[in-house]
MDAnalysis code that builds the backbone (N, CA, C; Angstrom):
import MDAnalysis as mda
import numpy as np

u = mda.Universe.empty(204, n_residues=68, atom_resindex=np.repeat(np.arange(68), 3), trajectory=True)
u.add_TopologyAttr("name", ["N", "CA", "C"] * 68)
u.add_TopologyAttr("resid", np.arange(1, 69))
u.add_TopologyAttr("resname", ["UNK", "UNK", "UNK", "UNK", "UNK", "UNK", "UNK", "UNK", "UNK", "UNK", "UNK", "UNK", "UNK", "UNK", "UNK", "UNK", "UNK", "UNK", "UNK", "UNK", "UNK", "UNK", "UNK", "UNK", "UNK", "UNK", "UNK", "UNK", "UNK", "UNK", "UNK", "UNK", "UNK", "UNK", "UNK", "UNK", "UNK", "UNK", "UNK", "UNK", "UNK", "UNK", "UNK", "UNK", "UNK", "UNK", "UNK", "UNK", "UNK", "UNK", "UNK", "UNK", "UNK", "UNK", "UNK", "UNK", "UNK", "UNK", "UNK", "UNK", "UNK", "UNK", "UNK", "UNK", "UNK", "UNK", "UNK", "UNK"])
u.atoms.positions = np.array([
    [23.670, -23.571, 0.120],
    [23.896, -22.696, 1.258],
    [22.634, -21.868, 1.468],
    [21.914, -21.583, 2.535],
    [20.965, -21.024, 2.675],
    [21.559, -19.495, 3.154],
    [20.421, -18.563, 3.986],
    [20.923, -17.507, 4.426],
    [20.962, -17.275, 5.266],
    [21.006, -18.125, 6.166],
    [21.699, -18.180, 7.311],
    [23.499, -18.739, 7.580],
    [23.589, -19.636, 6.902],
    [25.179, -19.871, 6.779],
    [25.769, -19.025, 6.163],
    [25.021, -18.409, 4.761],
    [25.893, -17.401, 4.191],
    [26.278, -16.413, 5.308],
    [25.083, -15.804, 5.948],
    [25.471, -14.809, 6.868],
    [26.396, -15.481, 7.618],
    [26.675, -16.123, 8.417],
    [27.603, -17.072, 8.784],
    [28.985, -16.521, 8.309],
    [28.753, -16.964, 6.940],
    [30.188, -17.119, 6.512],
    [30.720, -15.704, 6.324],
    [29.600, -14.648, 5.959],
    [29.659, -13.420, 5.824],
    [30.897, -12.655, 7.018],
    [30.044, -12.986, 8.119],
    [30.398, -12.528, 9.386],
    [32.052, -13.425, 9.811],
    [31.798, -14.460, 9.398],
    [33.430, -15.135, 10.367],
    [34.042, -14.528, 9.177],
    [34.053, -13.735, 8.030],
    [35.348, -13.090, 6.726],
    [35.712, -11.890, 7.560],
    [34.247, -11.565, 8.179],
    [34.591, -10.017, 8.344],
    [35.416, -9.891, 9.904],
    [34.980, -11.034, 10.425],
    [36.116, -11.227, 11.872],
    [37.229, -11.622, 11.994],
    [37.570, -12.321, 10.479],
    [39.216, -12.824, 10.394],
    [40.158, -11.862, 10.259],
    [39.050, -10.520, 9.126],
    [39.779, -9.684, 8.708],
    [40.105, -7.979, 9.908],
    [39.633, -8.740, 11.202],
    [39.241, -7.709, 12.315],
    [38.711, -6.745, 11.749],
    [37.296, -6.680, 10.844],
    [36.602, -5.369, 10.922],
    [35.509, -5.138, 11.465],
    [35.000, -4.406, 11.842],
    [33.726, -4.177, 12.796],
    [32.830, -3.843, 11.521],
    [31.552, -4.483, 12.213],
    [30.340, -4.203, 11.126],
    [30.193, -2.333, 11.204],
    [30.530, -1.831, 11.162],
    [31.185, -0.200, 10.940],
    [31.605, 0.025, 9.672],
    [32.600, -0.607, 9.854],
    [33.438, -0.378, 9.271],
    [33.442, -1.171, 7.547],
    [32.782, -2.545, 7.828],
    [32.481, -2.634, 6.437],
    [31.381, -2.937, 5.550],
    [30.519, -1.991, 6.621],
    [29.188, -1.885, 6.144],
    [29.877, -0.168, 5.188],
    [30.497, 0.743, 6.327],
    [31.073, 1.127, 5.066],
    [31.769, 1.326, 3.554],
    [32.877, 0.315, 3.861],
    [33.481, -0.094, 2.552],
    [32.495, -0.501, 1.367],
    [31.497, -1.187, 1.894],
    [30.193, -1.746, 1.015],
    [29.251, -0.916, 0.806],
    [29.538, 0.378, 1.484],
    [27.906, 1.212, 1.263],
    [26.411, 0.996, 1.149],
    [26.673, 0.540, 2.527],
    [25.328, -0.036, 3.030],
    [25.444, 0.272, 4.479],
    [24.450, 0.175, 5.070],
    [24.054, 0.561, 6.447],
    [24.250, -0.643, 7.032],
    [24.438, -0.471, 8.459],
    [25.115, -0.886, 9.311],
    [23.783, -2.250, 9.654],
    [22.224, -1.533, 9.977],
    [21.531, -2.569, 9.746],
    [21.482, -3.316, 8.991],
    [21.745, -3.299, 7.640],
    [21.446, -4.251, 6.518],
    [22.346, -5.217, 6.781],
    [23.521, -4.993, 6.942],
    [24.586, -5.454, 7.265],
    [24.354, -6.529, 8.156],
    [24.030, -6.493, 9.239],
    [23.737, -6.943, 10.482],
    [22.516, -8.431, 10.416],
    [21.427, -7.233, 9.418],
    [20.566, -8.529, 8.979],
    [20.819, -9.347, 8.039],
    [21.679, -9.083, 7.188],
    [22.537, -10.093, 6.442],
    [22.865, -11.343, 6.723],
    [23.844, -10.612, 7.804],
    [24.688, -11.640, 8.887],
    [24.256, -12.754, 9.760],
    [22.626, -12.028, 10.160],
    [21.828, -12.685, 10.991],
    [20.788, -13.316, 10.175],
    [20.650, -13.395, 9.021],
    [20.305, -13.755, 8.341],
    [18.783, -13.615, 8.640],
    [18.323, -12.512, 8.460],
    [16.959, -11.444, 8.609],
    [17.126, -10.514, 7.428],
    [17.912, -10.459, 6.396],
    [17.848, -10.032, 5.154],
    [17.401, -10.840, 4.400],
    [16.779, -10.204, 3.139],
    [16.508, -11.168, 1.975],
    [18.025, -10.817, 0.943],
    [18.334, -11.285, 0.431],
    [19.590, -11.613, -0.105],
    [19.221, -10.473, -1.204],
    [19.506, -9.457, -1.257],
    [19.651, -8.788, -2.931],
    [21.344, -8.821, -2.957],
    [21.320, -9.166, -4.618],
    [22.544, -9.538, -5.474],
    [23.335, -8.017, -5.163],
    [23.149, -6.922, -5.459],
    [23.705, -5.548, -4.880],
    [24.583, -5.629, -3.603],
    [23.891, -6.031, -2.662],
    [24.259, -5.828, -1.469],
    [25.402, -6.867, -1.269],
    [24.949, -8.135, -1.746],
    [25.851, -9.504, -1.449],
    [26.838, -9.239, -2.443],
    [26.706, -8.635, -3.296],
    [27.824, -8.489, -4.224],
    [28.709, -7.384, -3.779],
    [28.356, -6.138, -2.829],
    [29.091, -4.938, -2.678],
    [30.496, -5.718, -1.144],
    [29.041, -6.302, -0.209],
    [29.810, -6.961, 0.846],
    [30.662, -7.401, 0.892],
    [30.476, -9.079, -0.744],
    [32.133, -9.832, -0.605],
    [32.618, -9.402, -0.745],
    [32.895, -8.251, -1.987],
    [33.457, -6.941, -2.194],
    [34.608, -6.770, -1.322],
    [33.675, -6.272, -0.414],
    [34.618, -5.477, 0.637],
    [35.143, -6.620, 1.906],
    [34.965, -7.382, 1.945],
    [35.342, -8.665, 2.343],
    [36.793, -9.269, 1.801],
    [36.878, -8.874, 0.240],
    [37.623, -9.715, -0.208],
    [37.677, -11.267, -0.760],
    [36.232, -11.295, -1.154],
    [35.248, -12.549, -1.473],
    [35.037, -12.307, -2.677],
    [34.962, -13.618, -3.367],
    [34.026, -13.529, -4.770],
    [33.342, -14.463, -4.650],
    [32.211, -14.070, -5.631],
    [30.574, -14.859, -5.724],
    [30.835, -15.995, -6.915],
    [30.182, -17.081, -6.310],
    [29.967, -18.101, -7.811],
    [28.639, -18.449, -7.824],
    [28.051, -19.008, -8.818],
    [26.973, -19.479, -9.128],
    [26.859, -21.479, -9.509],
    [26.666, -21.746, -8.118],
    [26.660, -23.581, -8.659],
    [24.792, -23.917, -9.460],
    [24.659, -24.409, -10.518],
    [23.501, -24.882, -10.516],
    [23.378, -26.669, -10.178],
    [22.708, -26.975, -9.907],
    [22.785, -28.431, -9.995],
    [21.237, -29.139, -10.260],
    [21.593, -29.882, -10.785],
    [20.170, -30.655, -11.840],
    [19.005, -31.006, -11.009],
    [18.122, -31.524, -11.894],
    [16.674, -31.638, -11.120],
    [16.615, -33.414, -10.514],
])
């Protein structure tokens, strides 16, 4: 998944769950821009932020590795 689909996927959680990027840029404690560039995938991914978001999303993070 790159970071653009994540944001993607970021954004259609946070529209299923009708919240406005307001609202859970609050829950996540983060600003409304970060948020936004996340989504739009104009953030660089820090683990903090992506971790506070699913958070508040109602998401959890996994880690796939896959071989060389």
């Amino acid at each position: 998944m790159d970071v653009a689909e994540l944001g993607a996927a970021l954004r259609a959680r946070r529209k299923s769950l009708n919240l406005t990027q307001g609202e859970t840029a609050d829950l996540a404690d983060i600003s409304t821009r970060v948020l936004s560039d996340l989504e739009n995938g104009r953030e660089t991914v820090r683990l903090d932020i992506l971790t506070a978001v699913s958070s508040a999303l109602g998401m959890t993070l996994s880690l796939q590795v896959t071989g060389t």
